[in-house]
N, C-alpha and C positions, 0 to 999 in steps of 0.2 A: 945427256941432253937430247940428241937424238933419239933414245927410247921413247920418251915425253913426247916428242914431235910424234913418232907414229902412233903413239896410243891416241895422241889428240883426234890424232887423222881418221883411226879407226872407230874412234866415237861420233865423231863427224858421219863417218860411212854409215853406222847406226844407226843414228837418227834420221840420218835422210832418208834409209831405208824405209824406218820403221815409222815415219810423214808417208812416203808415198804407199805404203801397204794399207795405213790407215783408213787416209783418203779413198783409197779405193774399196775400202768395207765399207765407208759411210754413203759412199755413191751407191755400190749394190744394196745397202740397207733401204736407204730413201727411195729407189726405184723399187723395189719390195713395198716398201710404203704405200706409194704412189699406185700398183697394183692390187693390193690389199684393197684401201679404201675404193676403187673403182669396183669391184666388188662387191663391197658391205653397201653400195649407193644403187646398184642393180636390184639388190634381195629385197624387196617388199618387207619380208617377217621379220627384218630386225631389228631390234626397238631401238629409242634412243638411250635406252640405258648399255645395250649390246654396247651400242657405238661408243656409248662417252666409256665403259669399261674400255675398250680396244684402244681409247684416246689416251686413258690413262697408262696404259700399258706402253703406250709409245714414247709418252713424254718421261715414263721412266728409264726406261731405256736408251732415251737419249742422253737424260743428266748422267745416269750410268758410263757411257759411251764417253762423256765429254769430262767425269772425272779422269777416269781412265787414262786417259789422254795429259791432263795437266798431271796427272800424277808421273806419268813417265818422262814427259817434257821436264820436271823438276828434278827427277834422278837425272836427267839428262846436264842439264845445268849444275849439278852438284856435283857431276864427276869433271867436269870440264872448269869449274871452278876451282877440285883438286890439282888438279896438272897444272892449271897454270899459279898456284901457291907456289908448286917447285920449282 
């Protein structure tokens, strides 16, 4: 019984880790972002099709990002739903 408690605990440690690691990619991504397009709104020469390609590239990258995400948060919940079966 005690082994179960510290694995729980350890998955706990996991994910909270692997929340605030996250979050902090998505902030430096967005400020990336956020400097990129100030940028692309300076240069004269580039068209709006530059742009909307660069737009689509970003909203891929973010559904990308935000699978990613629910995908791990659900192993997450599936191991923690293991341990406490036992």
């Amino acid at each position: 019984m005690e082994a179960a408690k510290i694995a729980k605990q350890m998955i706990g440690f996991q994910k909270t880790f692997f929340d605030n690691t996250f979050n902090a990619m998505v902030i430096v991504q967005d400020q990336n972002e956020n400097i990129f397009n100030g940028f692309l709104n300076q240069f004269p020469w580039i068209t709006k099709d530059g742009k909307k390609t660069w737009n689509d590239t970003l909203q891929f990258t973010k559904k990308a990002r935000d699978d990613f995400k629910k995908a791990v948060d659900d192993g997450y919940n599936r191991m923690e739903e293991l341990y406490e079966m036992k």
